[in-house]
C-alpha positions in Angstrom: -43.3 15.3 -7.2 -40.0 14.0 -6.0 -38.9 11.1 -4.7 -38.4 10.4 -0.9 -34.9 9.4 -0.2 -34.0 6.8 1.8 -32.0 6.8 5.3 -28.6 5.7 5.4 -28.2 2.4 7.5 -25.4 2.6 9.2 -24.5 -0.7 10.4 -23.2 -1.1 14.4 -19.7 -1.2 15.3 -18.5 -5.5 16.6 -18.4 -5.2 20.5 -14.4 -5.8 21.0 -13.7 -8.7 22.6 -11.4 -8.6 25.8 -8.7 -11.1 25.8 -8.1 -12.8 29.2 -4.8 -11.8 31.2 -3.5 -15.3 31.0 -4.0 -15.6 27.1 -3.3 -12.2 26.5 0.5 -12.4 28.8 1.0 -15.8 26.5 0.2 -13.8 23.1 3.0 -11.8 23.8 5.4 -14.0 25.1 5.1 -15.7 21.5 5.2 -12.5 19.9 8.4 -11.4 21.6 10.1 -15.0 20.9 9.4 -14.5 16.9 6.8 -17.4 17.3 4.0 -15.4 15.4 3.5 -11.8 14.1 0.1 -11.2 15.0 -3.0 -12.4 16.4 -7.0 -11.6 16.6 -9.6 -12.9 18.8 -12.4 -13.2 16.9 -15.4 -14.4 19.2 -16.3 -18.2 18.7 -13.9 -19.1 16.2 -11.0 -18.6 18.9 -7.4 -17.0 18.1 -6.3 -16.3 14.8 -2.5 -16.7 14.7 -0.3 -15.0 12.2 3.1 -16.9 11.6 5.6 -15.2 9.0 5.8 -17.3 5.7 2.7 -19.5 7.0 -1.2 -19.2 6.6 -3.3 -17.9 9.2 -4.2 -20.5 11.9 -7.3 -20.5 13.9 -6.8 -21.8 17.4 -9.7 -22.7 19.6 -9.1 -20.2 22.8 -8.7 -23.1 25.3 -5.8 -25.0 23.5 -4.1 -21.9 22.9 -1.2 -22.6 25.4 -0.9 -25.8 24.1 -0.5 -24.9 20.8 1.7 -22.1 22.1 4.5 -24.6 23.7 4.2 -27.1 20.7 5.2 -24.0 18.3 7.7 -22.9 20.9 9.4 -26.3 21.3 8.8 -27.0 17.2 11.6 -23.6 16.7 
């Protein structure tokens, strides 16, 4: 006899997450200013912020702008 072998699970693809216009045109502007390198929304945890020679910050998605300004008047 031989053994049964089992199916590959393949596990499901995240859902992307769509970034509102208004966070999304803000993302950019900072981007284009050299205020941060890169971003991610991830879900829940809100916006996570790349900043060249810094750690990753994670930004709640509604005090994004804020935090947007403050790193834009802090440069």
């Amino acid at each position: 006899m031989t053994r049964k072998r089992s199916k590959v699970v393949v596990s499901p693809e995240p859902v992307p997450l769509d970034t509102p216009p208004t966070d999304r045109a803000a993302l950019i502007a900072a981007y284009q200013a050299g205020l941060i390198t890169a971003w991610k929304h991830e879900g829940e945890r809100g916006y996570r912020l790349t900043m060249s020679g810094r750690q990753d910050e994670y930004i709640e998605a509604a005090k994004l702008t804020k935090h947007l300004e403050r790193l834009g008047r802090a440069s």
